[in-house]
C-alpha positions as a printed Julia matrix, in Angstrom:
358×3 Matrix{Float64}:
 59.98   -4.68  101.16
 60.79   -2.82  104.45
 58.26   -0.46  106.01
 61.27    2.42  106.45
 61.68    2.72  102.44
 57.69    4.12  102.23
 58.55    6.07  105.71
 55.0     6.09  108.0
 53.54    3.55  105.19
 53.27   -0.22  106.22
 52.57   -2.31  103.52
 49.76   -5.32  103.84
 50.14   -7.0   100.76
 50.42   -6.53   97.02
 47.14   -5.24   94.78
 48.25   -4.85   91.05
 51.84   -4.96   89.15
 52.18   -2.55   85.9
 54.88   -1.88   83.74
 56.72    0.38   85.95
 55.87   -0.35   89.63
 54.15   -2.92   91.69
 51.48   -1.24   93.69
 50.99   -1.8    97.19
 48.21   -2.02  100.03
 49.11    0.12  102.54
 48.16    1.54  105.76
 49.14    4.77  107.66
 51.28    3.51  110.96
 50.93    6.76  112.41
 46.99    6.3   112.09
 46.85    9.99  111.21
 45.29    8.6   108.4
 42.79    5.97  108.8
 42.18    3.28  105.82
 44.05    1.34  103.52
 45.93    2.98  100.51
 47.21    2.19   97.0
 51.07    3.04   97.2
 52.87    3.27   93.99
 56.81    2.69   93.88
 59.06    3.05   91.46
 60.67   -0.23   90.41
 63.6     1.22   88.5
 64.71    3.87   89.83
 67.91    4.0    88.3
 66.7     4.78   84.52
 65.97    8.45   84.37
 63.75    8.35   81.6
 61.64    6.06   84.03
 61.74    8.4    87.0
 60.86   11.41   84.71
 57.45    9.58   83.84
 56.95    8.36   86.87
 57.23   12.15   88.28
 54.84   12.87   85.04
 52.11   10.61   86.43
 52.0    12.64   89.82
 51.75   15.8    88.16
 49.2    14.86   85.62
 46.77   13.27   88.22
 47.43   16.24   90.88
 46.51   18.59   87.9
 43.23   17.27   87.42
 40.67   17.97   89.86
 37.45   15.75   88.97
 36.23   13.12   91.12
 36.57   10.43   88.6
 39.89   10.33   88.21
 42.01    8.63   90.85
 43.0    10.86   94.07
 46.42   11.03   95.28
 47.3    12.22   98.7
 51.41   11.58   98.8
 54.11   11.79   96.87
 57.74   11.69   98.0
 60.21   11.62   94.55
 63.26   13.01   95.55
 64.23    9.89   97.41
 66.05    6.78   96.59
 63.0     4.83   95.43
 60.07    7.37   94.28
 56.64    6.56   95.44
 53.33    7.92   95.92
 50.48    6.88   97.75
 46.72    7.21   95.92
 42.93    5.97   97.06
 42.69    2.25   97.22
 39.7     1.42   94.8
 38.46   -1.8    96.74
 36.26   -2.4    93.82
 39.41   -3.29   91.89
 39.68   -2.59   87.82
 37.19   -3.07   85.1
 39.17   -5.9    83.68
 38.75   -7.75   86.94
 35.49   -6.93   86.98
 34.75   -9.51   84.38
 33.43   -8.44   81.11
 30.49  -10.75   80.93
 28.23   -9.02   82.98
 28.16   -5.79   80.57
 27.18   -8.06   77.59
 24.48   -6.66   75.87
 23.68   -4.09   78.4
 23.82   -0.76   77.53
 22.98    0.57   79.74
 25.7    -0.7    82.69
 28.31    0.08   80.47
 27.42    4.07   79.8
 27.19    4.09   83.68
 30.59    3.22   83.44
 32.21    5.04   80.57
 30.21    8.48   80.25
 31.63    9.51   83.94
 35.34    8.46   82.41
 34.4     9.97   79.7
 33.83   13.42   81.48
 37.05   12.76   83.25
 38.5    12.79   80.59
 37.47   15.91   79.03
 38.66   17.37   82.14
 41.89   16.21   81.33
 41.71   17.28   77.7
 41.2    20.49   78.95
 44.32   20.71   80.91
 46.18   19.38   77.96
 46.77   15.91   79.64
 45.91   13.02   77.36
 45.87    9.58   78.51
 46.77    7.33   76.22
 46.67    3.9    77.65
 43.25    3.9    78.47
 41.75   -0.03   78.89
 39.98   -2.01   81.58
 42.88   -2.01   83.94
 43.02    1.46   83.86
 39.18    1.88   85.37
 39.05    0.95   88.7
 36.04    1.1    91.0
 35.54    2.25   94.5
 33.56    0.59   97.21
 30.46    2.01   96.24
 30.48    1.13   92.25
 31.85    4.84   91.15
 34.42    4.3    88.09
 37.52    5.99   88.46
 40.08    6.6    85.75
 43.73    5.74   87.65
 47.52    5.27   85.65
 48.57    8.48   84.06
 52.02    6.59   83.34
 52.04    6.78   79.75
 50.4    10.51   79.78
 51.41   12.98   76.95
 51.24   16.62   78.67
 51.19   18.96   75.88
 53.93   21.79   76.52
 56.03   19.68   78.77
 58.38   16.5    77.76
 57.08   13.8    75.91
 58.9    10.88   77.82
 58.8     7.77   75.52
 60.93    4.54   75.95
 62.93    4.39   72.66
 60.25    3.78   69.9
 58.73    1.01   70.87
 54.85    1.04   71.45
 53.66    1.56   74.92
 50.31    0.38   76.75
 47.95   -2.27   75.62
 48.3    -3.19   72.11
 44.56   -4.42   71.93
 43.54   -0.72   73.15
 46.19    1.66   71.86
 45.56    3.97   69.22
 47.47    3.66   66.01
 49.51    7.01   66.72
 51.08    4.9    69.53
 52.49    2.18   68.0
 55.68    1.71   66.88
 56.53    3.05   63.23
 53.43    4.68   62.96
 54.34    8.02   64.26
 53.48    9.72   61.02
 50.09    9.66   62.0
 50.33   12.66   64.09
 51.16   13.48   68.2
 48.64   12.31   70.51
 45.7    14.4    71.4
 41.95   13.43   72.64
 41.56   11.38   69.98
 44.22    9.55   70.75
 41.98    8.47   74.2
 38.98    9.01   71.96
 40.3     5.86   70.06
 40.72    3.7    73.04
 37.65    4.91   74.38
 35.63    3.35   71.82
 37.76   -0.07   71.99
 36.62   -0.28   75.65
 32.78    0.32   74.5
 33.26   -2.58   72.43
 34.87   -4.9    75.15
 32.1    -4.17   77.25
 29.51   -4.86   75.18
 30.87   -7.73   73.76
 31.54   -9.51   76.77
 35.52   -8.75   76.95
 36.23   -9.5    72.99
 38.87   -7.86   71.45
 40.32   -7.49   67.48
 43.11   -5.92   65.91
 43.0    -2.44   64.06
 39.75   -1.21   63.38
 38.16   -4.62   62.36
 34.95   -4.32   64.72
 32.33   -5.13   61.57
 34.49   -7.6    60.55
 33.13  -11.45   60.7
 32.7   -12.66   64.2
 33.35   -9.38   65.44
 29.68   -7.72   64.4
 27.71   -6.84   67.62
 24.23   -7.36   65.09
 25.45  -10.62   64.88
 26.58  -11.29   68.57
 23.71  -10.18   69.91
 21.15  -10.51   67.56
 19.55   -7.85   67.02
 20.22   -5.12   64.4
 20.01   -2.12   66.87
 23.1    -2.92   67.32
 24.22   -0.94   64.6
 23.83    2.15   66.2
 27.32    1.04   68.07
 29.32   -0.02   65.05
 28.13    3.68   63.47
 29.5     5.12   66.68
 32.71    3.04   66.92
 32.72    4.02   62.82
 33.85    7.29   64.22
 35.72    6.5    67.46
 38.16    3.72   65.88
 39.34    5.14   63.05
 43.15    4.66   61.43
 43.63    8.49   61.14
 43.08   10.63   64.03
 41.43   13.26   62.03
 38.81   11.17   60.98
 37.38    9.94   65.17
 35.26   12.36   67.28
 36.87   14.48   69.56
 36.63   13.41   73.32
 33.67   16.17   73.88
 31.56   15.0    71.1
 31.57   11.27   72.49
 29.81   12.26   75.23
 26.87   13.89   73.48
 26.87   10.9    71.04
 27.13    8.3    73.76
 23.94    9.08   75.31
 22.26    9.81   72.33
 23.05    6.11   71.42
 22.19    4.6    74.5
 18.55    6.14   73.95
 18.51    4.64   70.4
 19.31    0.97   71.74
 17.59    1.11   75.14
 14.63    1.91   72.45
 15.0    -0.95   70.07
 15.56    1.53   67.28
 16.81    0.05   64.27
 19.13    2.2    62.18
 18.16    2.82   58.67
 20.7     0.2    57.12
 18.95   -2.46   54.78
 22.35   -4.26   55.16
 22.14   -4.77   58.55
 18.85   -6.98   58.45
 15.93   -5.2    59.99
 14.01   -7.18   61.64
 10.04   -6.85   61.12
  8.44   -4.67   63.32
  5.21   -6.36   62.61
  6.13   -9.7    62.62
  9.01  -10.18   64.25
 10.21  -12.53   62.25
 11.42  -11.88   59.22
 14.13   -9.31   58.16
 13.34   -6.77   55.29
 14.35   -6.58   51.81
 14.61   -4.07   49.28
 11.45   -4.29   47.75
 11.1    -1.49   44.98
 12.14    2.4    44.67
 11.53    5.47   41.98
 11.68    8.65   41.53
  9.06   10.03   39.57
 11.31   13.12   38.3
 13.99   10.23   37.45
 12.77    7.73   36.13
 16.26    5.64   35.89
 15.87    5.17   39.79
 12.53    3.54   39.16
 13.28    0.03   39.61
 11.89   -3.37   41.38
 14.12   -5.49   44.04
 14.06   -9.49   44.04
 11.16  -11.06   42.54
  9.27   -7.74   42.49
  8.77   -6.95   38.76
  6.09   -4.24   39.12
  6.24   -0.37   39.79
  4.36    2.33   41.5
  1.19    2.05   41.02
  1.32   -1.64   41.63
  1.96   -0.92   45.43
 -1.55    1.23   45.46
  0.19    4.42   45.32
 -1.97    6.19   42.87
 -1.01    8.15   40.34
  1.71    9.99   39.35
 -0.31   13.0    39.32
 -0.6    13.56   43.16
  2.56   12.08   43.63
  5.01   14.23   40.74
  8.4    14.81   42.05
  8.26   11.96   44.96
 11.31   10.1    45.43
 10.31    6.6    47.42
 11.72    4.0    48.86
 10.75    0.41   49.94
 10.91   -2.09   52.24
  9.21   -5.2    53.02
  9.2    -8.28   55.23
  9.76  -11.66   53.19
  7.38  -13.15   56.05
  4.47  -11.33   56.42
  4.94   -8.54   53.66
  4.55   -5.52   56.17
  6.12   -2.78   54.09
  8.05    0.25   55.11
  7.82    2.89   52.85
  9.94    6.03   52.61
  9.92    9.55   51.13
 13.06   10.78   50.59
 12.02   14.64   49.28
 13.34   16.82   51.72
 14.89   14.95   53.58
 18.93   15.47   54.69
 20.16   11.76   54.79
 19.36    9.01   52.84
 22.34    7.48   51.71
 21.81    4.67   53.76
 19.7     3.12   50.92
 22.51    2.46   49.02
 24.86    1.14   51.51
């Protein structure tokens, strides 16, 4: 490619190629600007649907000021082949970055999302949404800080949506459902649409760079519990339960994430086991075994009364007393096959205890 088509730019040798440029490392020959740049051309620039979005990308990034999100410090578009010229991110993408050394750690990979997640609230809040957010799309700079780059497939609200005919765009492991082809029914894109992809990401991470169709993260071979063995675990598939969801209406919006992020990463970091028999709680007195449904009653209801398993006794059996001092208790138990520690839990009062049942 000759120097004169990117004017003072010379060009040192190729980084990346996407769908609608190849992206170049470049230098200023002036030296009025010292270090090496990422410089984004145009490939066809004779499809005007193409050079629309292209234009799209500049003003979406320029729009949002947040020091996560990739910085561009050129743009020339009214010329023969469009370009502009962004911070080069020596610390290439995410997906380069090789999944397997976020497996299983929590910990690294909230250092990496919650800042893109922040960015892109920012960008929520301008109306901007992403929507082909993935590992290629996270780059790094020299000194480890995630940055959110490729606004190529962006939706500004208000403005034009630029799509190429109906097909799907961006990765179809990461995409939200909204985006793929024939599926438009399932509304415009929005936060969630990012909020979606978001939580595939997590997933990838955590996973060591796995990836599924749909929303088929519990499904067999998929389940972190059973990847990484351990069923605090859980506490990710309830979160992805409300990031990768079919129908938009039904994920968090890009805000909440956040919040629920952290408050995850604290439950994991902590070796808190969610309240899900079904996931296999390991013993917390043992270690070893996993606890069963032992017995539960209500002593208002007696149809709930009932043992688990072998268990054919009922309250009092356990040493609870009478009923009493204990009239209008509704109890639950479990207990470890291994060393029969029990668990026991009162459920009057409480807000939430429907995992019992699950």
């Amino acid at each position: 490619m000759a120097r004169e088509a990117f004017g003072k730019w010379k060009v040192l040798g190729t980084i990346g190629e996407g769908g609608q440029a190849q992206v170049y490392r470049v230098v200023d020959s002036t030296d009025q600007t010292p270090g090496q740049f990422a410089l984004k051309p145009l490939r066809n620039c004779a499809d005007e649907t193409l050079r629309n979005r292209f234009e799209q990308e500049v003003s979406a990034t320029l729009a949002i000021e947040h020091p996560n999100i990739l910085r561009i410090y050129e743009s020339e578009l009214a010329v023969d082949r469009p370009y502009y010229v962004a911070e080069y991110c020596e610390g290439e993408s995410l997906d380069k970055a090789e999944a397997g050394r976020f497996f299983g750690d929590i910990r690294r990979a909230t250092e990496v999302l919650l800042p893109v997640i922040d960015a892109l609230i920012a960008a929520h809040e301008r109306r901007v949404y992403h929507r082909d957010v993935k590992p290629a799309n996270i780059l790094f700079r020299r000194d480890g800080t995630p940055v959110l780059g490729d606004f190529g497939i962006c939706r500004m609200e208000g403005g034009v949506p630029h799509t190429l005919s109906d097909r799907a765009m961006g990765s179809r492991h990461f995409i939200a459902p909204e985006m793929e082809a024939g599926r438009h029914h399932l509304g415009e894109p929005s936060d969630r649409t990012d909020v979606y992809s978001l939580g595939k990401v997590l997933y990838w991470m955590l996973s060591g760079g796995r990836v599924f169709d749909r929303e088929d993260h519990r499904a067999p071979g998929n389940s972190l519990v059973e990847l990484l063995r351990h069923p605090k675990w859980e506490h990710i598939h309830l979160l992805l339960d409300k990031m990768i969801v079919e129908k938009p209406q039904g994920r968090l919006h890009s805000h909440q994430v956040e919040e629920v992020l952290t408050m995850v990463q604290e439950l994991v970091e902590g070796n808190f086991a969610p309240l899900k028999p079904s996931a296999g709680i390991q013993c917390r007195f043992c270690g070893i075994g996993k606890y069963e449904k032992f017995a539960a009653w209500d002593f208002n209801d007696p149809s709930v009364s009932k043992p688990y398993g072998n268990y054919d006794g009922n309250a009092r059996r356990v040493g609870l007393g009478t009923t009493s001092g204990t009239d209008g208790t509704d109890i639950r138990v479990l207990r470890c096959p291994n060393c029969g520690h029990v668990e026991l839990f009162q459920f009057t009062g409480t807000k939430n205890h429907g995992w019992w049942n699950e």
